[in-house]
C-alpha positions as CSV (number, residue, x, y, z in Angstrom):
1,X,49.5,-6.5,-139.6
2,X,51.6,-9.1,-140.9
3,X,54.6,-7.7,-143.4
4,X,53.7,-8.0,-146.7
5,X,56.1,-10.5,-148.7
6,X,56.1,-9.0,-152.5
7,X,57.9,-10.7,-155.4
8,X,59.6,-8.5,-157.8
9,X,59.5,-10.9,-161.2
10,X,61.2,-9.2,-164.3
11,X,61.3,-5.9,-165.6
12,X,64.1,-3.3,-166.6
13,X,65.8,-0.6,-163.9
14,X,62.7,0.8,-162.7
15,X,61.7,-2.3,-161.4
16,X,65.5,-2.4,-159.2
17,X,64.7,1.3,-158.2
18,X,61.1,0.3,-157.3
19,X,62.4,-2.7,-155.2
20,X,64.8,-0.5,-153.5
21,X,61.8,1.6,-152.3
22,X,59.6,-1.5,-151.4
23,X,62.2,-3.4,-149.2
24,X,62.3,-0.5,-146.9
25,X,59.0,-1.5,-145.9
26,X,58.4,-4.7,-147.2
27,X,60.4,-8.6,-147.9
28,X,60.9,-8.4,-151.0
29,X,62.8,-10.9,-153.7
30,X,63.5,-10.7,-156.8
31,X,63.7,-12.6,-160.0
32,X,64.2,-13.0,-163.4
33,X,67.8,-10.3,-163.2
34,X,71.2,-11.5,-163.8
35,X,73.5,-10.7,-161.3
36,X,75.1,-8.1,-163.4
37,X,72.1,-6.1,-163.7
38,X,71.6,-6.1,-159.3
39,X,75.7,-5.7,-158.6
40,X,75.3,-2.4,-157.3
41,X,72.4,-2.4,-155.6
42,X,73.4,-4.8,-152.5
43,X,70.4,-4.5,-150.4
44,X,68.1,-6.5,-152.5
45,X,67.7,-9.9,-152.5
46,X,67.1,-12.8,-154.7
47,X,64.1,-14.8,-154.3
48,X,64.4,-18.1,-153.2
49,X,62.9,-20.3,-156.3
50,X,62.3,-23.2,-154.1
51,X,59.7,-21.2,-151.8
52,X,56.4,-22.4,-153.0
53,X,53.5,-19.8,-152.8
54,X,55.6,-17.8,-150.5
55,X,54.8,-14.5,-151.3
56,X,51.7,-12.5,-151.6
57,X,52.5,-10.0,-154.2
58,X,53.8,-9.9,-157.1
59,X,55.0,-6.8,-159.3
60,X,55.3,-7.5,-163.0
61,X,56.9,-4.7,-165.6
62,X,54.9,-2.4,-167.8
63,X,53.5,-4.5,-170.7
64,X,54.2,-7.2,-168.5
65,X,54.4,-10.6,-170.7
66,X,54.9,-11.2,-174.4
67,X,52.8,-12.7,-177.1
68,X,54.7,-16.5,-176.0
69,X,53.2,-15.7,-171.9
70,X,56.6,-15.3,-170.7
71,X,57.5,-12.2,-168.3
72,X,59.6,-9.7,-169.8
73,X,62.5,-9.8,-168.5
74,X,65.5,-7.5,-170.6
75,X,67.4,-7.2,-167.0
76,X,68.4,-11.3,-167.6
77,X,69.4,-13.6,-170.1
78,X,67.2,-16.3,-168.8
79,X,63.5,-17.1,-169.6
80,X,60.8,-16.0,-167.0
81,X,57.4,-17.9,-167.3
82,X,54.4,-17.1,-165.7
83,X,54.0,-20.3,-164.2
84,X,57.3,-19.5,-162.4
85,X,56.0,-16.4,-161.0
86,X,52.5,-18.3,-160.2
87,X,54.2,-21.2,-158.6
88,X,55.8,-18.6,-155.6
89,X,52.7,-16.5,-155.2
90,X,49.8,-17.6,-152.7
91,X,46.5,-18.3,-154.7
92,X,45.2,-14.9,-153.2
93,X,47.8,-12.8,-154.1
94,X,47.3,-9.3,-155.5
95,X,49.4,-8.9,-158.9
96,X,50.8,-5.8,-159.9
97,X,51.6,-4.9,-163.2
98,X,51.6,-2.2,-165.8
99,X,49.6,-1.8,-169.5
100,X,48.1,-5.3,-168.4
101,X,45.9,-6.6,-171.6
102,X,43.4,-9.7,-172.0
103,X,45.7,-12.3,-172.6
104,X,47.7,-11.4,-169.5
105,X,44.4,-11.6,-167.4
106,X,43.8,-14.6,-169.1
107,X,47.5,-16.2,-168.1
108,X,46.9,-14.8,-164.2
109,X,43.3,-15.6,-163.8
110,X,41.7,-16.0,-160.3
111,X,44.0,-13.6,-159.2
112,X,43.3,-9.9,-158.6
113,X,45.0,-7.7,-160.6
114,X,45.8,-4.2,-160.7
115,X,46.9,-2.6,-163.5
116,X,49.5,0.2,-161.7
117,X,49.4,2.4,-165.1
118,X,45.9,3.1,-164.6
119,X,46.6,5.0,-161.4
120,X,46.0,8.9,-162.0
121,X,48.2,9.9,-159.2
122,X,50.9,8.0,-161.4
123,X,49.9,9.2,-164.9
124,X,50.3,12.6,-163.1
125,X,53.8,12.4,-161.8
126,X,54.8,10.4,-164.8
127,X,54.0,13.0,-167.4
128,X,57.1,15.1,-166.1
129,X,59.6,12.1,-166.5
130,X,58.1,11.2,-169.8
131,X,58.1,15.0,-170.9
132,X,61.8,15.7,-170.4
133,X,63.2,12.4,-171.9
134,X,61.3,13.7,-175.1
135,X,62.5,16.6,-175.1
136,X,66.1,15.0,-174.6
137,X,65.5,12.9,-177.5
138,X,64.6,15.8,-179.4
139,X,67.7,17.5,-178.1
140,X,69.9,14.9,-179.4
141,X,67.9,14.2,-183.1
142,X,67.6,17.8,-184.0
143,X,70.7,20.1,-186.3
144,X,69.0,22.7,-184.7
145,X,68.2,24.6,-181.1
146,X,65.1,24.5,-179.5
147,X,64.9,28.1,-179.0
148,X,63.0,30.0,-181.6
149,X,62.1,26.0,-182.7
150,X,58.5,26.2,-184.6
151,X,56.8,23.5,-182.6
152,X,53.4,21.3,-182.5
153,X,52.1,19.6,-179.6
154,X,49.3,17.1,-180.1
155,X,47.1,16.9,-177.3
156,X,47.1,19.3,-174.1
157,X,46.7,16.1,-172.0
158,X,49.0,15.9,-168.5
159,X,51.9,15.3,-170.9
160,X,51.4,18.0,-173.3
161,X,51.1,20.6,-170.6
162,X,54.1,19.3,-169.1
163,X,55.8,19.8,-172.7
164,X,54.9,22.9,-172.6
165,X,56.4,24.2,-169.8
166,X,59.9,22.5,-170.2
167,X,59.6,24.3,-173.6
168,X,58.7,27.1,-172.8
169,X,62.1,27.6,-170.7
170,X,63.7,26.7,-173.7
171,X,62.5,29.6,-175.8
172,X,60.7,27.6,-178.6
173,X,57.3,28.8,-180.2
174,X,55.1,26.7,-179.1
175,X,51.2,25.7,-180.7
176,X,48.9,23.3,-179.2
177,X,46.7,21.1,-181.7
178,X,43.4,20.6,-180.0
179,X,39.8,19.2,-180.9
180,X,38.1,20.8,-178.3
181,X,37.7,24.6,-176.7
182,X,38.6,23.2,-173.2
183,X,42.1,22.5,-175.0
184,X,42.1,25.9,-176.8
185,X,41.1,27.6,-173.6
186,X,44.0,25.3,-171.9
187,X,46.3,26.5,-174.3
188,X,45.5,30.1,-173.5
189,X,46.2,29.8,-169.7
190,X,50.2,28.3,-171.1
191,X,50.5,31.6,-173.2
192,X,50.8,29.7,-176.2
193,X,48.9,28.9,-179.5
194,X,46.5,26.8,-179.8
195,X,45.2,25.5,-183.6
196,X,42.3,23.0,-184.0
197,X,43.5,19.2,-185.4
198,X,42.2,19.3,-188.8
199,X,43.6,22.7,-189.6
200,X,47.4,22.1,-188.2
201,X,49.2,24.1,-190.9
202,X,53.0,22.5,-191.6
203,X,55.0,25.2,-191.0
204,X,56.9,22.9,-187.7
205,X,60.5,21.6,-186.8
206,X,59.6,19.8,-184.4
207,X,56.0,18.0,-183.5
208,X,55.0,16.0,-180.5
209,X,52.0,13.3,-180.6
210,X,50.8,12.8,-177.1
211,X,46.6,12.0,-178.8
212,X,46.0,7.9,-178.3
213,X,44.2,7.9,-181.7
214,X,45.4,8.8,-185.1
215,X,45.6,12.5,-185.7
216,X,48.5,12.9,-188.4
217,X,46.7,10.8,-191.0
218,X,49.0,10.2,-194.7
219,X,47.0,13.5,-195.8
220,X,48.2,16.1,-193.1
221,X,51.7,14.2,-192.9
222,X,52.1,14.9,-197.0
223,X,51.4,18.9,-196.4
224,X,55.2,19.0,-193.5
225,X,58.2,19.4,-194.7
226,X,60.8,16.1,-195.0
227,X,62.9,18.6,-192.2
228,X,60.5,18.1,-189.7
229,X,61.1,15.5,-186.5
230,X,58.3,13.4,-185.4
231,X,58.0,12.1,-181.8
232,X,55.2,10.3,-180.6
233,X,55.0,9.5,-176.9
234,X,51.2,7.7,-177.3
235,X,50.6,4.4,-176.3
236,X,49.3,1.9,-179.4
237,X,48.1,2.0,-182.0
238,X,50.3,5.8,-181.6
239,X,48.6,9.2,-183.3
240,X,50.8,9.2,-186.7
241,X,50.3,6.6,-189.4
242,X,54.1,5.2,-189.4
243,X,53.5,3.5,-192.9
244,X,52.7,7.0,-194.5
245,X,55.8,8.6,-192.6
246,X,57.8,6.3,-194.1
247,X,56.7,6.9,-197.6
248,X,56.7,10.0,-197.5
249,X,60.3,10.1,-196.3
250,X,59.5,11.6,-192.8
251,X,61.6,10.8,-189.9
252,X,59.6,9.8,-187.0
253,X,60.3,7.8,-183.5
254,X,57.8,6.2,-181.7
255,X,59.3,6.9,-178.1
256,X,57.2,4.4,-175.4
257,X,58.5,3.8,-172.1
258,X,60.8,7.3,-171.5
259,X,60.3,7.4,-168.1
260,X,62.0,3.5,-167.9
261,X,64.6,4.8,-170.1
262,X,65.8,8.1,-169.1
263,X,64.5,8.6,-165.5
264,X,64.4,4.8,-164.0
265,X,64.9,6.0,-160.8
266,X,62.2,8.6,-160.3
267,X,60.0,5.9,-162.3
268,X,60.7,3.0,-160.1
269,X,60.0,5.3,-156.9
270,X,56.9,6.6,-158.9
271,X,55.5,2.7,-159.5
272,X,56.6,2.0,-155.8
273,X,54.2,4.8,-154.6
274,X,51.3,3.9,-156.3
275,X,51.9,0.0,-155.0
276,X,52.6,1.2,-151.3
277,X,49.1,3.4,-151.5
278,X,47.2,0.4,-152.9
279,X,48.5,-2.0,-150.2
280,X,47.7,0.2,-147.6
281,X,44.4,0.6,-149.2
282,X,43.7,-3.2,-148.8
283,X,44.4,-3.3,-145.5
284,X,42.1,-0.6,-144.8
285,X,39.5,-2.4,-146.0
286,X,39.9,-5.2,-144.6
287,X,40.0,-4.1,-141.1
């Protein structure tokens, strides 16, 4: 089988991690990084802009291109456009990249596309990273310790479980806000409380959203205490109304992407996994 050629085209540090990974196994090149941003890591190389439809992947970055159709590319000064990327990628080339929405199918059309933050295996492993730069962030925003720390969890989803346990370890008391008795019964198995989302009660320090849909409406947000920290690690439209936070005084930090942030090695070898499996899958198939 022919050695795959896979362009790496914008992105923060967990794209440079997840390059590290790929170019043990794969030619890879990279663009849309300063120089700065790849100084220490010597083994990767730059792709050549000149070399027209040369490769046959490309990864992109979680939430991949902006409203303007240009990559998003924080690692470099310089614009990225998707053109660029298309014009070194063979017409049959697989595109990887992460939270991909319609306009980004739309930009990349006739190519297949595989959204890498769909992947369950990832979601899985990525819970952990995501889970302890929360609770870092917490760490560092609260006056207070975690340990003996009245605290809600939203959700008993991979993330909230893995919340839990990191918690747990920390000695905080620890409820689970559920809407269903698999997540009560779920809570149970953690040794922890479990209290159903439209009877949360507002006696918290601390309280983690990890439910995709709005939970903490203006009404249940009015009934906490202005003390309280708010950290919501859902992807949008989030679980708390923001607007009603914010009138109400409430602080509250929508923390996205804390795997890229805190972890971006483990993340990058995480992403790097998932696209190694779904290559190989490929060539399974088409044997």
């Amino acid at each position: 089988m022919n050695k795959h050629r896979i362009l790496i085209a914008g992105g923060d540090m967990r794209q440079i991690y997840c390059a590290e990974m790929l170019s043990r196994d794969f030619e890879t090149g990279l663009i849309g990084f300063d120089i700065e941003s790849l100084a220490d890591h010597t083994g990767l190389t730059v792709a050549d802009v000149s070399a027209h439809k040369y490769y046959d992947c490309a990864l992109l970055p979680v939430l991949p291109a902006g409203n303007n159709g240009n990559i998003y590319t924080p690692c470099s000064k310089d614009t990225l456009t998707a053109d660029k990327v298309k014009n070194l990628i063979s017409d049959n080339s697989i595109v990887f990249a992460g939270k991909v929405n319609i306009e980004f199918k739309e930009i990349f059309q006739g190519y297949e596309i595989y959204d890498y933050m769909l992947s369950e295996e990832l979601n899985i492993i990525n819970a952990v990273p995501t889970a302890e730069g929360a609770v870092q962030l917490a760490l560092e925003e609260l006056p207070v310790t975690l340990n003996g720390l009245k605290v809600l969890i939203v959700g008993m989803g991979r993330i909230g479980t893995a919340l839990v346990r990191i918690l747990q370890g920390f000695g905080a008391d620890i409820t689970a806000a559920v809407h269903s008795p698999r997540g009560a019964a779920k809570a149970r198995m953690y040794g922890i409380k479990a209290v159903p989302t439209n009877r949360l009660g507002s006696d918290y320090g601390l309280v983690f959203n990890t439910a995709p849909q709005l939970v903490l409406d203006s009404g249940k947000l009015a009934e906490f205490s202005e003390n309280t920290l708010f950290i919501d690690l859902a992807s949008k439209p989030g679980g708390i109304d923001f607007d009603a936070a914010l009138s109400l005084g409430l602080k509250v930090i929508w923390a996205l992407g804390l795997p890229g942030k805190t972890a971006p090695v483990t993340a990058g070898e995480i992403i790097a996994e998932t696209i190694i499996a779904k290559i190989g899958e490929r060539g399974e198939k088409s044997e």
